[in-house]
C-alpha positions in Angstrom: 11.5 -23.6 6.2 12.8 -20.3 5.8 13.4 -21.0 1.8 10.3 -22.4 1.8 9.1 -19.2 2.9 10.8 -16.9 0.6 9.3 -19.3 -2.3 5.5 -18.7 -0.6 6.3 -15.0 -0.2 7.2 -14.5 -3.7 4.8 -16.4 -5.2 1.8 -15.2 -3.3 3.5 -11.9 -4.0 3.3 -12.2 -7.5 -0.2 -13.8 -8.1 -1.4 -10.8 -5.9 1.0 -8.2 -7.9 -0.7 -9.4 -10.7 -4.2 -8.9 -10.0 -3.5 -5.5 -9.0 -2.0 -4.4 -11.9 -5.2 -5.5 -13.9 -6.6 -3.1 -12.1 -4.9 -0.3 -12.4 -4.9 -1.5 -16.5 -8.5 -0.3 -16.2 -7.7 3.1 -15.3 -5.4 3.6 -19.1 -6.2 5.6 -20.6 -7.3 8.6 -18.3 -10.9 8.0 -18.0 -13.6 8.7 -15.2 -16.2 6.8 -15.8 -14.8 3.4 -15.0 -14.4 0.6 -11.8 -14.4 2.6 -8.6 -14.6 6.0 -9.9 -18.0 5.1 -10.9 -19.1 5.7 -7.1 -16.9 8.7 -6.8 -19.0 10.8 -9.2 -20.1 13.5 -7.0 -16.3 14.2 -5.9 -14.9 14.1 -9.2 -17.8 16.4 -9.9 -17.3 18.8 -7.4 -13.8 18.9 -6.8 -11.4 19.3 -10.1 -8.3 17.7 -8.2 -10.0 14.9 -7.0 -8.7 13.0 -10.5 -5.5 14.2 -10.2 -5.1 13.0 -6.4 -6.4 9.9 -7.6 -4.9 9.1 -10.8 -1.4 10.2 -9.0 -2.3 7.5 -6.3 -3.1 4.9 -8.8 -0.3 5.3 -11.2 2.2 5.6 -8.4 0.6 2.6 -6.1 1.8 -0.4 -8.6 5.4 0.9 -9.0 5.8 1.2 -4.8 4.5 -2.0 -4.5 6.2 -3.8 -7.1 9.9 -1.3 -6.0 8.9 -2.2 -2.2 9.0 -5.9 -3.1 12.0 -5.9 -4.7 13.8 -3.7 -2.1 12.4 -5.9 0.6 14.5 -8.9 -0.8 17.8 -7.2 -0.6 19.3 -8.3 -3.7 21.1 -6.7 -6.7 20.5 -9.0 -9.1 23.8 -8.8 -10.8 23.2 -5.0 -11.0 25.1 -2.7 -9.5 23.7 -0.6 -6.3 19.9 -2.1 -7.7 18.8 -2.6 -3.7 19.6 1.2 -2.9 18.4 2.8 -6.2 15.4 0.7 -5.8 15.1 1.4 -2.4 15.3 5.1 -3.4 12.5 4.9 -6.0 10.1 3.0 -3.8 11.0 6.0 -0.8 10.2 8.8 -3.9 7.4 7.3 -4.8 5.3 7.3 -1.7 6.8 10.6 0.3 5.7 12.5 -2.7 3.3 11.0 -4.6 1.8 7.9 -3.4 0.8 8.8 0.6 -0.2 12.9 0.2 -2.3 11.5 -2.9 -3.5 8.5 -0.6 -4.0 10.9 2.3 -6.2 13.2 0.3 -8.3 10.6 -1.0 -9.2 9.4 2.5 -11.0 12.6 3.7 -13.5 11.3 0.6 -13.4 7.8 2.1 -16.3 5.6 1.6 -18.0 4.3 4.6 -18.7 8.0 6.8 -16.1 9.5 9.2 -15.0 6.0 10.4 -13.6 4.8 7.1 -12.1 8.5 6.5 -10.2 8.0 10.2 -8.6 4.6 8.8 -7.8 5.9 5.9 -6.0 9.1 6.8 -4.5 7.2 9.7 -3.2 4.7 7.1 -1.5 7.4 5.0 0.1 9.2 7.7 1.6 6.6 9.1 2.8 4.8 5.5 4.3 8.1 5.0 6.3 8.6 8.5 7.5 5.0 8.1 8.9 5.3 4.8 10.6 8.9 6.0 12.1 6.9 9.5 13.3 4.2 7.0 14.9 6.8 4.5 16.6 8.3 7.4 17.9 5.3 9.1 19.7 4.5 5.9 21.2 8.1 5.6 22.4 7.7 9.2 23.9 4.0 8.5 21.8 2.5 11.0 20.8 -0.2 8.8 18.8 -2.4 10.9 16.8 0.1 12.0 16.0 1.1 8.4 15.4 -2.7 7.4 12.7 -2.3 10.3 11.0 0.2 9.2 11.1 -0.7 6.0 9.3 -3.6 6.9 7.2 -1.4 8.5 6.1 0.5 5.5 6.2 -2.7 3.2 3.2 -3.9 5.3 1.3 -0.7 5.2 1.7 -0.5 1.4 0.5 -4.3 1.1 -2.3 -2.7 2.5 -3.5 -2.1 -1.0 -3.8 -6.4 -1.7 -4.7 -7.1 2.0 -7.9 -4.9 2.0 -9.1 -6.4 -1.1 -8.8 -10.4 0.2 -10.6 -9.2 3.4 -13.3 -7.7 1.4 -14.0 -11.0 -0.8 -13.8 -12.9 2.7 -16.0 -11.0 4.2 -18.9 -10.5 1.1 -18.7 -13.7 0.7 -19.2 -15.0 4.5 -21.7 -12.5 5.6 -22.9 -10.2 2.5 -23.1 -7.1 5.0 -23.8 -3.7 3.5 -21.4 -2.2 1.3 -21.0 0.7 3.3 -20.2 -1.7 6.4 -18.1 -3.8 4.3 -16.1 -0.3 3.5 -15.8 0.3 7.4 -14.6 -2.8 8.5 -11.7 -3.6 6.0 -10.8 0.1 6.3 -9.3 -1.1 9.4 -9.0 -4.9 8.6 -6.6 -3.7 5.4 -3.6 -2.1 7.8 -4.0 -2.8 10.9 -3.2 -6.7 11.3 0.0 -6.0 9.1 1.0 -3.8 10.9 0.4 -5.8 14.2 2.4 -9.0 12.9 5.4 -6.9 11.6 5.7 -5.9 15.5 5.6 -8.9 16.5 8.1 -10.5 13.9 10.2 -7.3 14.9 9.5 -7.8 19.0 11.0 -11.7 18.4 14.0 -10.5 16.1 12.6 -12.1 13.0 13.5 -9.0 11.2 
């Protein structure tokens, strides 16, 4: 079962990795006027960094997930130290680039002050996971660091999880897409994060 599960993981893993990836395919070359941005107008009108924030996010989001992924399987692939200099990217990535940028962008939220809560929330705490994780390993303590590596693994899968609960949920109940914005600002994080503790709490990880 648990080789079963490692097949599933990567799998679902990949089909999911891809379909993200196609969308940030959209955003090449550096242009405004496409996908999400189109909704974003009056920010990237009024505030000049508001592309930079979010194009940093975008272009940094596929590497973390696809370095977090890799990390999270603790191989080296015949390469030598590929789990810690992976590791190290996928830390880089989001303590300097992928959380401040993701932090930013959820002040501007979608959905009024509830969504912008979520999403701030989110990016704090994806960004004091990955920093507990990064000093675990400097300290040795390496099952604490797997923890919260785990930890910040299922906050960045946030990215794929938000979007499944948003084709669920249009699809079931066709709420307004401001609503629809409010709930899976929570649904997107919060349920990973709540089974991680609980794999954690039984000494599954």
């Amino acid at each position: 079962m648990s080789n079963l599960f490692k097949i599933l993981f990567i799998i679902g893993f990949a089909y999911f990795f891809w379909l993200m990836l196609k969308i940030t395919l959209e955003y090449i070359p550096f242009d405004p006027n496409v996908s999400f941005l189109m909704i974003k107008q009056t920010e990237v009108a009024e505030r000049p960094e508001y592309l930079y924030f979010f194009f940093t996010h975008v272009y940094t989001s596929i590497f973390v997930l696809l370095s977090g992924f890799l990390a999270i399987l603790r191989k080296d692939f015949i390469l030598k130290n590929f789990h810690r200099n992976i590791g190290k990217l996928y830390i880089f990535l989001i303590l300097f680039f992928a959380a401040p940028s993701g932090i930013y962008m959820g002040i501007f939220a979608n959905g009024g002050v509830f969504s912008k809560i979520s999403f701030v929330i989110l990016g704090c705490l994806w960004w004091f996971c990955t920093f507990k994780a990064y000093r675990f390993a400097r300290q040795k303590k390496f099952k604490e660091h797997q923890q919260w590596m785990w930890r910040s693994f299922a906050l960045t899968v946030s990215a794929i999880t938000l979007r499944m609960w948003k084709v669920f949920i249009v699809y079931l109940f066709h709420p307004n897409p401001m609503d629809v914005y409010q709930i899976i600002a929570w649904l997107g994080w919060v349920p990973n994060i709540l089974i991680i503790e609980y794999l954690i709490s039984k000494k599954h990880i």
